[in-house]
PATILO-909864 format. One record per atom (N, C-alpha, C): x, y, z; residue in three letters. Coordinates in steps of 0.05 Angstrom, whole numbers, padded with zeros to 5 digits, always signed. Layout:
N
XYZALA...
END
This chain:
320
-00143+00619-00614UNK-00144+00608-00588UNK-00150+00629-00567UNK-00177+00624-00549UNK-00183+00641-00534UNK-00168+00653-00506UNK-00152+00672-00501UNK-00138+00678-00482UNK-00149+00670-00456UNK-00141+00653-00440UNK-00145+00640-00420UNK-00142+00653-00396UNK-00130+00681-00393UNK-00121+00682-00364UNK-00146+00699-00353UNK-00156+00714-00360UNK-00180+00728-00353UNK-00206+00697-00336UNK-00210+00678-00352UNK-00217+00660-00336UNK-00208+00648-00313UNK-00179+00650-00315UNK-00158+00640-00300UNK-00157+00655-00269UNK-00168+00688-00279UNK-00158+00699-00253UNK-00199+00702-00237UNK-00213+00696-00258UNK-00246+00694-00250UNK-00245+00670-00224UNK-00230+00645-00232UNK-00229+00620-00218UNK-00215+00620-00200UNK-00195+00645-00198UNK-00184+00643-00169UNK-00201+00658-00155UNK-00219+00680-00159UNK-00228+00704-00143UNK-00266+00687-00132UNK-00265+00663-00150UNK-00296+00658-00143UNK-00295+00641-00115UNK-00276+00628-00112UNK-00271+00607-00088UNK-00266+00630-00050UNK-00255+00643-00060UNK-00258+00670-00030UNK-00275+00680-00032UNK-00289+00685-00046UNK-00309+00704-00058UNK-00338+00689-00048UNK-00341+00665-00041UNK-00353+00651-00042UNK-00357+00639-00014UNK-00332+00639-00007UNK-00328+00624+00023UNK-00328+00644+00039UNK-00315+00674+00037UNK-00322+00693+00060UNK-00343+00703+00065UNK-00363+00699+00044UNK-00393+00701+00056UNK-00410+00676+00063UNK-00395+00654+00062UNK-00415+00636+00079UNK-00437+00627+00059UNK-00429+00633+00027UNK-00444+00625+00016UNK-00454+00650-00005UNK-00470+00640-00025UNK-00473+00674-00043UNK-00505+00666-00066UNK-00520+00685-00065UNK-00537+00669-00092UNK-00536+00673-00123UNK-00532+00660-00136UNK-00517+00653-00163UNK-00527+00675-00173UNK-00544+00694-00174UNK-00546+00715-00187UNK-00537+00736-00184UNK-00528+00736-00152UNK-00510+00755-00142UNK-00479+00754-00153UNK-00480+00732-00151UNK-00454+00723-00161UNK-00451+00726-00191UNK-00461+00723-00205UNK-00459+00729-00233UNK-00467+00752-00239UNK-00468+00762-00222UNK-00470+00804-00228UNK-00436+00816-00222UNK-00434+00805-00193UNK-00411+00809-00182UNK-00384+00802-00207UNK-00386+00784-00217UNK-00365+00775-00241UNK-00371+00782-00267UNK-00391+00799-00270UNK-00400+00794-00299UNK-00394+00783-00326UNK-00404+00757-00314UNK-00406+00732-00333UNK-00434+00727-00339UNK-00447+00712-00358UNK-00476+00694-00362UNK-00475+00670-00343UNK-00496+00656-00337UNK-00501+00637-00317UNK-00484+00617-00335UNK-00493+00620-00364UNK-00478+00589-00371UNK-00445+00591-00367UNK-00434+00610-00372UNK-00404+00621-00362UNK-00401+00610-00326UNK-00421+00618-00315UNK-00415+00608-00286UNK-00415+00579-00276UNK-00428+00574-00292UNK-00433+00544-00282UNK-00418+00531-00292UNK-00399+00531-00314UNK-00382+00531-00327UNK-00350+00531-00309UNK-00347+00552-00292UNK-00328+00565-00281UNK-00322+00537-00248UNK-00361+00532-00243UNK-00362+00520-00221UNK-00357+00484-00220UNK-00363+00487-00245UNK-00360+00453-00246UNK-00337+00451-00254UNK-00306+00470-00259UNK-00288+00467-00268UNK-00269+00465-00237UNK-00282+00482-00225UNK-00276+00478-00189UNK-00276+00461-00173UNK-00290+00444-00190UNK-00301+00412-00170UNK-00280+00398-00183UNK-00264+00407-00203UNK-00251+00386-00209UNK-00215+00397-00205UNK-00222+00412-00181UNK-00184+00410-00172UNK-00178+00389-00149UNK-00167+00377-00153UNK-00157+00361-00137UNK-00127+00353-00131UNK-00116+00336-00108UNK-00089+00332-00102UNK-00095+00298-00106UNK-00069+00288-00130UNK-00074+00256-00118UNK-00063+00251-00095UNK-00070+00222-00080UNK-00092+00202-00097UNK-00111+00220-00089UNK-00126+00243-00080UNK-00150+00237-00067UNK-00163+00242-00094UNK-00192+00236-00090UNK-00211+00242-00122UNK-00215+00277-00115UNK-00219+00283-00144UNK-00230+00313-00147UNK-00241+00323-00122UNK-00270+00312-00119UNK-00277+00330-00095UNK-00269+00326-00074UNK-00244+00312-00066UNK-00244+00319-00035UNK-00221+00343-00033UNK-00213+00356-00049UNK-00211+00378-00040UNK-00225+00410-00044UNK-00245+00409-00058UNK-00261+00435-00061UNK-00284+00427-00073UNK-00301+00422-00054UNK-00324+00426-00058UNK-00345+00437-00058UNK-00363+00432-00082UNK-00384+00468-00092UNK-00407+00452-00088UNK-00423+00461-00072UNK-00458+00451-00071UNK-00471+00478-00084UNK-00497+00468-00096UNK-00515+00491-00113UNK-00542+00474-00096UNK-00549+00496-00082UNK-00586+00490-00070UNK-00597+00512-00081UNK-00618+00503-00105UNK-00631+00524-00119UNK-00618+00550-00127UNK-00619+00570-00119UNK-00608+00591-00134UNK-00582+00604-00108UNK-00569+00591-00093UNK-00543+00584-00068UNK-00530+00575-00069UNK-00505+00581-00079UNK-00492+00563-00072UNK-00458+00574-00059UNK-00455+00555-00045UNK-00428+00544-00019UNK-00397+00531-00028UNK-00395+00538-00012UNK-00357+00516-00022UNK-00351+00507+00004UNK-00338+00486-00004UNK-00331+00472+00028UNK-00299+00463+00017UNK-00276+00460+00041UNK-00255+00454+00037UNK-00249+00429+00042UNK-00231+00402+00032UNK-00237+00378+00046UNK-00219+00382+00065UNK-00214+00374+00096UNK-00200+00375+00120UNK-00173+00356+00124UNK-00158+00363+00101UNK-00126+00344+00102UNK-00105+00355+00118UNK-00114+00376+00135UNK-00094+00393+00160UNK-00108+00379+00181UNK-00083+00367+00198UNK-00089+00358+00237UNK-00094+00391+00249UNK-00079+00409+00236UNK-00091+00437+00253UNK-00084+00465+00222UNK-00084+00485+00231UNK-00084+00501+00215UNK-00067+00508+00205UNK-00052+00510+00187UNK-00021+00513+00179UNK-00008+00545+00193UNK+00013+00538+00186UNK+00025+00564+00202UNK+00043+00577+00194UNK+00058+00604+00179UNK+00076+00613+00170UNK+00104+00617+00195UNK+00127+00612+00188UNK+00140+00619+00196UNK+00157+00645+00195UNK+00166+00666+00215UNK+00176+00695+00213UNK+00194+00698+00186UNK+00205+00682+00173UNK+00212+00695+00147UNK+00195+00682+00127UNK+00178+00661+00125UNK+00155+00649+00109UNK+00131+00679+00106UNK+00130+00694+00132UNK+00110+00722+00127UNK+00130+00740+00117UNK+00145+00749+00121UNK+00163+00775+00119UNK+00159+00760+00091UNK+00171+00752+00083UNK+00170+00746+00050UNK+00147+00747+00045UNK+00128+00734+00039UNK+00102+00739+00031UNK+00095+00767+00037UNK+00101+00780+00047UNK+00085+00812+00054UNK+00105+00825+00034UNK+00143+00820+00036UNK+00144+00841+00021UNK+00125+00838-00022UNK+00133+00804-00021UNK+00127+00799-00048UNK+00094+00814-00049UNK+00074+00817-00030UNK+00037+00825-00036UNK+00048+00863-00048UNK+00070+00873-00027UNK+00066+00900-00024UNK+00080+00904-00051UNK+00098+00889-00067UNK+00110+00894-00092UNK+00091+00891-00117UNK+00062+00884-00106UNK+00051+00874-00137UNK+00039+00905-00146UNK+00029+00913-00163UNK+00018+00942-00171UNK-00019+00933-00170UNK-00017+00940-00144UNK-00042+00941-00128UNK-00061+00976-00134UNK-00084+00974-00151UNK-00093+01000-00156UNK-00102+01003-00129UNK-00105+01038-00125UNK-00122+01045-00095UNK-00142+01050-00091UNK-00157+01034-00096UNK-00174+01027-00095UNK-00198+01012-00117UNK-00227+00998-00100UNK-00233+00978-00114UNK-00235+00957-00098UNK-00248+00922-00108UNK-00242+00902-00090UNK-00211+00895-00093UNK-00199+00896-00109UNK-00177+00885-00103UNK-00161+00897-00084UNK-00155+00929-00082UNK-00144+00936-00063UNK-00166+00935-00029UNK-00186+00926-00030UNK-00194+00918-00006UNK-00179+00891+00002UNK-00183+00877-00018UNK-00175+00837-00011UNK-00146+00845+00002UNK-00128+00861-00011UNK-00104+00868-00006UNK-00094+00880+00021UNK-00114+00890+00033UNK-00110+00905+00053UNK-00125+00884+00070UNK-00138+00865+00070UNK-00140+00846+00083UNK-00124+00823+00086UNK-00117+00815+00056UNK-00097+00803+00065UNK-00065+00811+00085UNK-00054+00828+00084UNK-00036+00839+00101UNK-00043+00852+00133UNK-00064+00855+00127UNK-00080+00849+00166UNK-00072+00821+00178UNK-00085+00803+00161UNK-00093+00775+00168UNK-00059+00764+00169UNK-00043+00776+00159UNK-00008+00763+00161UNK-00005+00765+00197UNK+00000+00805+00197UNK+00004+00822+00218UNK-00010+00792+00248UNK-00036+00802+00236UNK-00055+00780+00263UNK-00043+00757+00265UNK-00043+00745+00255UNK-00024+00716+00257UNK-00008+00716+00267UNK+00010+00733+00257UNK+00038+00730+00277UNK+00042+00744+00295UNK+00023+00758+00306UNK+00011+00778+00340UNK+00007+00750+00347UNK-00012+00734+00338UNK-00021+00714+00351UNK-00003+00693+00358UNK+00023+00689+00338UNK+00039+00670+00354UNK+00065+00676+00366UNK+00064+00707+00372UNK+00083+00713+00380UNK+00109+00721+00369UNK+00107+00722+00350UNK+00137+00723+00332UNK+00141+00751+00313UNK+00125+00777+00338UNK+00130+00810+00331UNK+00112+00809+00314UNK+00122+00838+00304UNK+00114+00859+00285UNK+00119+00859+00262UNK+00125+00857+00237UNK+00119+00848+00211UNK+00123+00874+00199UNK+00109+00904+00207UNK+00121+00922+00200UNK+00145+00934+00201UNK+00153+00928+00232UNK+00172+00939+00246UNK+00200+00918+00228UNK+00197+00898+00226UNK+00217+00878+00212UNK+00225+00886+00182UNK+00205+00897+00178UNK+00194+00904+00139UNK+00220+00927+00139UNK+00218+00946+00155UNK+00235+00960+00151UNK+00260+00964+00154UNK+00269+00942+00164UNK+00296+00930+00167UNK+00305+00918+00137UNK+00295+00910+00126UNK+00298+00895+00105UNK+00298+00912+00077UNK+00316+00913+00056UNK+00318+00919+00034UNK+00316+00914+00009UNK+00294+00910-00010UNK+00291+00891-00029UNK+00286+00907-00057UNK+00305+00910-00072UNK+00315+00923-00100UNK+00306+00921-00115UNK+00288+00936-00132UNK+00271+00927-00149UNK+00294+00929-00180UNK+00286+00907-00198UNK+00298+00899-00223UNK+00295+00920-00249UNK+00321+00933-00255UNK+00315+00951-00269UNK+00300+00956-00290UNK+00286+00966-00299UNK+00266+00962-00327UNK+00284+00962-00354UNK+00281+00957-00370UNK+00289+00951-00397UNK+00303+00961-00408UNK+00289+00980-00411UNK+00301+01013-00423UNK+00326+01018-00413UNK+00322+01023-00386UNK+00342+01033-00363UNK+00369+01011-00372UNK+00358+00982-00373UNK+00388+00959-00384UNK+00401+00977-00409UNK+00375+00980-00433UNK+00387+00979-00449UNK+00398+01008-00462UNK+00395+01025-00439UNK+00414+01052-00446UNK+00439+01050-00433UNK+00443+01029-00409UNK+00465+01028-00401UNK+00485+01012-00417UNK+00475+00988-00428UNK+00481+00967-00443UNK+00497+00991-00473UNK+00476+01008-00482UNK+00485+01020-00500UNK+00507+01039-00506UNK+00509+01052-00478UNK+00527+01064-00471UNK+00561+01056-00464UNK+00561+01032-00448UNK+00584+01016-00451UNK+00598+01010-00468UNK+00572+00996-00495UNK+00591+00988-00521UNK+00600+01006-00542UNK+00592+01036-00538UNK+00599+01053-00548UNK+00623+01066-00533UNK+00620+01072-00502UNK+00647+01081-00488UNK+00668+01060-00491UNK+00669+01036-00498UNK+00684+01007-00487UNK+00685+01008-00453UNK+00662+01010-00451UNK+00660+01010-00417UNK+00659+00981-00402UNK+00671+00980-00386UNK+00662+00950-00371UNK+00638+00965-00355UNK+00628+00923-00348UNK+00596+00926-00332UNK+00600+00909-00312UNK+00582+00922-00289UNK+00583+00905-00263UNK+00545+00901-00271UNK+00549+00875-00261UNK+00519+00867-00269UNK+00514+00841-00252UNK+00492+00839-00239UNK+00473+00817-00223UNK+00463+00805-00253UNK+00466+00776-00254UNK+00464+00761-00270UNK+00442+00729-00246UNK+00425+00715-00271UNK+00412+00688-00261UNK+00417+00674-00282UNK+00428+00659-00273UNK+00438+00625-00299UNK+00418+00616-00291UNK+00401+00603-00312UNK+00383+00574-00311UNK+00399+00554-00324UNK+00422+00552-00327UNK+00441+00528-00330UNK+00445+00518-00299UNK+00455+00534-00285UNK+00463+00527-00251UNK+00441+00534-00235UNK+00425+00550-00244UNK+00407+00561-00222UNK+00413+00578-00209UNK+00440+00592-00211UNK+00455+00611-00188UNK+00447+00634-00202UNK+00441+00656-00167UNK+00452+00683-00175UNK+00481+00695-00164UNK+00492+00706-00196UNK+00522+00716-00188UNK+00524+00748-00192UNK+00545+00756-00182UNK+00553+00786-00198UNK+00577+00786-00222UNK+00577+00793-00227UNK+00595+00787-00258UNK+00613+00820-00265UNK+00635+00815-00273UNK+00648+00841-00290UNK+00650+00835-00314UNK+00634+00844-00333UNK+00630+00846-00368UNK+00645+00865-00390UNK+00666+00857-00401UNK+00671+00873-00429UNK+00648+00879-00445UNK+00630+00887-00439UNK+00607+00892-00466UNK+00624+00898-00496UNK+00614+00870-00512UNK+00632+00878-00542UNK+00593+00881-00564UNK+00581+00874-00547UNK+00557+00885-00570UNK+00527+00867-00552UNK+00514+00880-00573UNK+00481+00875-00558UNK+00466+00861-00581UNK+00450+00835-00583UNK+00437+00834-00606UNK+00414+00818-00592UNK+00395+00811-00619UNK+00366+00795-00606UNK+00370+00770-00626UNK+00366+00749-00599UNK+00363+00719-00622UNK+00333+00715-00621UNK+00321+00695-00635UNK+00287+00692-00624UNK+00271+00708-00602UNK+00278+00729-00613UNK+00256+00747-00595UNK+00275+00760-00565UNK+00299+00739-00554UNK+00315+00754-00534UNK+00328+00776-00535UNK+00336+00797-00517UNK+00365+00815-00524UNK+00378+00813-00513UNK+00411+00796-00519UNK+00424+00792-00512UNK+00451+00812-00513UNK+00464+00810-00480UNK+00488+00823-00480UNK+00516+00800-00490UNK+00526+00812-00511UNK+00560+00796-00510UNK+00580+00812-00500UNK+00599+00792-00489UNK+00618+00808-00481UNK+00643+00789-00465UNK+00662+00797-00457UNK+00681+00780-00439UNK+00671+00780-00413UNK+00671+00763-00401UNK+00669+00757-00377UNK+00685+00750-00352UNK+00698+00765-00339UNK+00725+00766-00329UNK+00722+00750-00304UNK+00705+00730-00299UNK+00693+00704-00282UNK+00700+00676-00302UNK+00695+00680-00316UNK+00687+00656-00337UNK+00721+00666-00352UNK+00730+00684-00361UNK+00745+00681-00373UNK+00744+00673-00402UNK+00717+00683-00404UNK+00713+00672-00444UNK+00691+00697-00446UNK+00691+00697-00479UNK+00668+00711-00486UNK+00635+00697-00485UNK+00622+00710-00469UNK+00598+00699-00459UNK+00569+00709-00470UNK+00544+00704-00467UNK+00515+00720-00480UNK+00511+00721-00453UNK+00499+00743-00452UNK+00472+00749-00426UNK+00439+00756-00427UNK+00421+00741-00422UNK+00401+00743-00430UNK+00389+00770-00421UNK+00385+00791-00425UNK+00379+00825-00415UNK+00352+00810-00390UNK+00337+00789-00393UNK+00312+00792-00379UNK+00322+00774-00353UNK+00353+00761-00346UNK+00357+00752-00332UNK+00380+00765-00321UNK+00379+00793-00326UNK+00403+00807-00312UNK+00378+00838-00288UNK+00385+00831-00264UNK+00369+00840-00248UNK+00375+00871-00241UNK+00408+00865-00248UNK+00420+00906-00242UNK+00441+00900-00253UNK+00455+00926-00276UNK+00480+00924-00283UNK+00487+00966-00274UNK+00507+00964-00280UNK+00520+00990-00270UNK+00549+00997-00293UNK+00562+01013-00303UNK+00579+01020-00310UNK+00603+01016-00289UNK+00625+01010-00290UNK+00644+01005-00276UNK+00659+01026-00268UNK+00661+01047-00257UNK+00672+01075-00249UNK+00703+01067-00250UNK+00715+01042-00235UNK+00741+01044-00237UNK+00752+01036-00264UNK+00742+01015-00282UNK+00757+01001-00296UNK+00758+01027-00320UNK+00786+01011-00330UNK+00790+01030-00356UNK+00781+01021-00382UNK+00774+01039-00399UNK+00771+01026-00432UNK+00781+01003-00441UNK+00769+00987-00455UNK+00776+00969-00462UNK+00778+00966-00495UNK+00791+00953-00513UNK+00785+00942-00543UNK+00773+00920-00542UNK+00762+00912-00568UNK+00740+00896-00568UNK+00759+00881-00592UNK+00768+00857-00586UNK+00789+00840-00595UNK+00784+00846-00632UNK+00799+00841-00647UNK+00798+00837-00674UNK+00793+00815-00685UNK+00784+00789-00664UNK+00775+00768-00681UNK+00753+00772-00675UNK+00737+00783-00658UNK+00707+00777-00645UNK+00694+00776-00667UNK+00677+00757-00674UNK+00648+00757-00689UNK+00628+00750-00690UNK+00612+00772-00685UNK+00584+00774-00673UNK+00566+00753-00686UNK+00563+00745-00717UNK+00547+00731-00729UNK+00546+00704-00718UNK+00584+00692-00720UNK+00587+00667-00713UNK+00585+00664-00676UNK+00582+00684-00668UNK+00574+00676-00638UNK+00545+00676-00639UNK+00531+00689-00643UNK+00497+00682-00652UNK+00491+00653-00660UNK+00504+00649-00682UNK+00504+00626-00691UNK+00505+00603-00672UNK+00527+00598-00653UNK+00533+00582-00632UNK+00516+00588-00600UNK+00501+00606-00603UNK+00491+00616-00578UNK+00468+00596-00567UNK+00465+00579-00549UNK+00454+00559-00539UNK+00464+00542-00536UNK+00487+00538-00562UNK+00506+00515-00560UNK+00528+00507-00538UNK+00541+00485-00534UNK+00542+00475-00509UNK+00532+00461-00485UNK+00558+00452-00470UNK+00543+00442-00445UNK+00535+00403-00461UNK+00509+00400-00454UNK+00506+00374-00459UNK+00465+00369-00470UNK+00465+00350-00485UNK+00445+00352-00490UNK+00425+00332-00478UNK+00405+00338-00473UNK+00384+00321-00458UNK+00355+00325-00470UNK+00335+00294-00475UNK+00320+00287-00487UNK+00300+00291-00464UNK+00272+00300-00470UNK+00249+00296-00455UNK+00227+00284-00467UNK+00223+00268-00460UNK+00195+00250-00472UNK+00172+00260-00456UNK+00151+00277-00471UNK+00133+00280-00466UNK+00098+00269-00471UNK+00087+00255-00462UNK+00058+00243-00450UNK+00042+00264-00482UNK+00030+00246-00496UNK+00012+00261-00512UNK-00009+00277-00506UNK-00016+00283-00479UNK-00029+00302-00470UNK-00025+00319-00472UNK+00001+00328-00468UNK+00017+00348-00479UNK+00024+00366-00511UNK+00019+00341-00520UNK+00030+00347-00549UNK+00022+00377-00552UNK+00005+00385-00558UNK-00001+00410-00569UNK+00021+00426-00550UNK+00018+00438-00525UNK+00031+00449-00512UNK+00069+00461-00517UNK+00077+00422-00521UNK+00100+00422-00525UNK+00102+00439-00557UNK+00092+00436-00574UNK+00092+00445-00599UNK+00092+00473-00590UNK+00083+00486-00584UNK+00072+00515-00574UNK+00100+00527-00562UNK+00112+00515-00539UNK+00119+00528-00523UNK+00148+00516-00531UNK+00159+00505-00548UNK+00180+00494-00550UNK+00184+00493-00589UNK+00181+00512-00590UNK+00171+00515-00622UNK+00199+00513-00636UNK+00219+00530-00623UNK+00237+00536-00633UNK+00255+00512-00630UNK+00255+00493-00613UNK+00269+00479-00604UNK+00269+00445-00629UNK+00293+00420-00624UNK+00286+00415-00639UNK+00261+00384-00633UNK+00244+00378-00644UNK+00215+00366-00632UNK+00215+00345-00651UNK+00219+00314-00634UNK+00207+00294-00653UNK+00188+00283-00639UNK+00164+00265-00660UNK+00138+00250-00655UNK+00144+00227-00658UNK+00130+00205-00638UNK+00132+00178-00652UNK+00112+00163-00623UNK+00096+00138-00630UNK+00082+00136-00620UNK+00063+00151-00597UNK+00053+00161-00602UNK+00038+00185-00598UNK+00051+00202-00578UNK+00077+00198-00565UNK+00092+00223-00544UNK+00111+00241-00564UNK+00113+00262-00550UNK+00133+00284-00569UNK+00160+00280-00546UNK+00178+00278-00558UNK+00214+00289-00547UNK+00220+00313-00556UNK+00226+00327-00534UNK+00241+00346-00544UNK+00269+00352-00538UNK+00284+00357-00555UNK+00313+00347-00557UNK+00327+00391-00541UNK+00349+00383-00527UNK+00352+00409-00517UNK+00378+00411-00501UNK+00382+00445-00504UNK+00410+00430-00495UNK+00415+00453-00465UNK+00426+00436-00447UNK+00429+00451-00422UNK+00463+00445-00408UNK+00472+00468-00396UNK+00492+00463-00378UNK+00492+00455-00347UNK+00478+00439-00348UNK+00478+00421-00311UNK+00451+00401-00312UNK+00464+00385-00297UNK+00441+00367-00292UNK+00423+00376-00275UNK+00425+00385-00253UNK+00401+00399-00238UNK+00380+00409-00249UNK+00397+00424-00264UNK+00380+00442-00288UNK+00350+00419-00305UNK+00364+00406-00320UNK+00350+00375-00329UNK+00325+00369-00313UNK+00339+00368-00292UNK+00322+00347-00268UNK+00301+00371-00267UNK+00312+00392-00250UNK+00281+00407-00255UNK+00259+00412-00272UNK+00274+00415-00294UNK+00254+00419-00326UNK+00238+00390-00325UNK+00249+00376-00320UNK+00227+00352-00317UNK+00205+00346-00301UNK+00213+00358-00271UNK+00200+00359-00259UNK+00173+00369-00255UNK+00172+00387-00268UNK+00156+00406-00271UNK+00129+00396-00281UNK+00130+00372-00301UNK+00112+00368-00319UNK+00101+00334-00296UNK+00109+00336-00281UNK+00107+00306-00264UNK+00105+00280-00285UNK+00093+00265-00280UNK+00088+00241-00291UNK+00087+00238-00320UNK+00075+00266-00332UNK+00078+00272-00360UNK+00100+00272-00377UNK+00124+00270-00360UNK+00152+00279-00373UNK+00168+00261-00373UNK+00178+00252-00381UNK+00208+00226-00368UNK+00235+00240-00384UNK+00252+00241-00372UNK+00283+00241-00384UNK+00291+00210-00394UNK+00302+00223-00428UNK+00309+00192-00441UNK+00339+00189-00438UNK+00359+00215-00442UNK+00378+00226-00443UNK+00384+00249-00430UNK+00406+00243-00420UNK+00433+00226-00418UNK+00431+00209-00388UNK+00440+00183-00392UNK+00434+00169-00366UNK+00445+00184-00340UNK+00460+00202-00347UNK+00466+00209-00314UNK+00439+00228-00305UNK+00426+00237-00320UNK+00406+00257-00309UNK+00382+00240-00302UNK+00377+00218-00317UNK+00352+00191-00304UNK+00367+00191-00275UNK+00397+00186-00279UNK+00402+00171-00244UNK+00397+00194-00226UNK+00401+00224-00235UNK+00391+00241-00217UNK+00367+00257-00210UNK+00349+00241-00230UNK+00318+00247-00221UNK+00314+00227-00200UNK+00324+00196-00208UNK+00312+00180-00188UNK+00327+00190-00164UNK+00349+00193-00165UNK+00358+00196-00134UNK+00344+00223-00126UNK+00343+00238-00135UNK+00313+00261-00130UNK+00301+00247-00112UNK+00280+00233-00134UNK+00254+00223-00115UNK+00261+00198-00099UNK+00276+00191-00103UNK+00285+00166-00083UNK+00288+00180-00051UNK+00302+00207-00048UNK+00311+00221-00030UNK+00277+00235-00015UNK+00269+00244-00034UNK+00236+00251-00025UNK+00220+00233-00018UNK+00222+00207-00025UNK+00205+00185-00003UNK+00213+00182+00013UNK+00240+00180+00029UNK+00255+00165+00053UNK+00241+00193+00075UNK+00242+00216+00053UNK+00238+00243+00068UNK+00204+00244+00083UNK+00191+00231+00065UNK+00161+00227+00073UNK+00154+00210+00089UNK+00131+00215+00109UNK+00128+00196+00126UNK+00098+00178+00118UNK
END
């Protein structure tokens, strides 16, 4: 299966690429990307077909080809031009200046245009300086791996407690947590921290790629690592809990779900796949469903149907 994202990131760069010159000639353009024409035309007729329902495909991006020229036009579903709000930019600027932007090249040009074009905007409506705000603000970058897993290693060897920034996709919350680290292992490919959790009050897993900063605990003292603990039979149970919920997925899907839910457990029957799974919150549910729109339905458990519909029940009254 041919890796997709290299096309992926061709199809975002041809649409600006295209429109900030007012137009481009296909040979220029197919130098500029180096692709073959049949690759391009390929790329372009896949453009004509993004669309928002109901409207059809092209009314929102439209590609004309006059002889060896060709244009993009946008369809006009804004009364005026949209507009960021002072923390709608501050966020977006810090997330552009966090990506690993080389120095130079087009991309670090687009980049440095794009963060002009923020600045201008909000000169233009009044709502300051963007730099001057930038530096008010403090935003922590997530420790790398290594860095978890020497600290992680270090703990369960000292019996050290851990202070650690933790993200549940059971609740969706970010918390801080104080951890007995009693050991480190990998289930399907994860590395997980175990340990007591002096929040929770039980012995807990932590997924290492959903813990954002942990630290050694300077005050707390050594700890023992109980005499019943066992590591195998907590592996064993690790996912387990909470409640289980069914997703029926649209055979369009099929392949996908197979792919991306491999491990999970997957039944077929008239041409949709379910996939059977187990989560702690319904929120949780509701979003995983969401995601896939019309493609997805929740079969199980009836309280999570009643809280998708009241979802979208709540999003129409909201629409005008």
């Amino acid at each position: 299966m041919s890796n997709p994202v290299p096309r992926l990131r061709r199809l975002l760069a041809i649409i600006p690429l295209i429109q900030r010159r007012g137009g481009i000639p296909l040979h220029e353009l197919q130098e500029t990307l180096g692709v073959s024409k049949r690759e391009l035309m390929g790329d372009l007729n896949a453009i004509m077909l993004c669309g928002v329902p109901p409207y059809l495909p092209n009314d929102y991006i439209s590609v004309f080809i006059d002889g060896d020229h060709v244009t993009v036009d946008y369809a006009q579903h804004f009364a005026r031009p949209a507009r960021l709000t002072l923390p709608e930019a501050l966020a977006l600027r810090l997330a552009i200046e966090r990506l690993p932007i080389p120095e130079e090249g087009p991309l670090y040009e687009a980049y440095l245009q794009v963060l002009e074009t923020l600045e201008q905007q909000m000169r233009k409506s009044g709502q300051g300086n963007l730099g001057r705000l930038e530096g008010r603000i403090e935003a922590p970058h997530s420790q790398d791996l290594g860095d978890k897993l020497g600290v992680i290693t270090a703990a369960v060897e000292q019996r050290q407690p851990l202070i650690l920034t933790y993200y549940s996709a059971s609740s969706d919350t970010i918390t801080e947590r104080r951890v007995r680290p009693y050991a480190q292992a990998d289930k399907y490919g994860n590395q997980y921290l175990i340990g007591y959790c002096e929040q929770k009050q039980d012995v807990r897993s932590f997924r290492l790629d959903r813990i954002s900063r942990l630290v050694l605990d300077p005050q707390a003292q050594p700890f023992a690592v109980p005499a019943d603990f066992d590591l195998p039979r907590h592996l064993e149970g690790l996912g387990a809990g909470g409640f289980t919920v069914r997703l029926k997925f649209d055979a369009a899907l099929s392949r996908y779900v197979s792919e991306d839910y491999a491990e999970m457990r997957v039944e077929r029957a008239d041409d949709a796949v379910t996939v059977v799974l187990n989560c702690g919150s319904i929120p949780w549910a509701v979003n995983k469903a969401l995601l896939y729109g019309e493609l997805c339905e929740i079969t199980e458990p009836p309280e999570a149907r009643d809280a998708i519909c009241a979802r979208l029940e709540a999003f129409l009254a909201e629409s005008p």
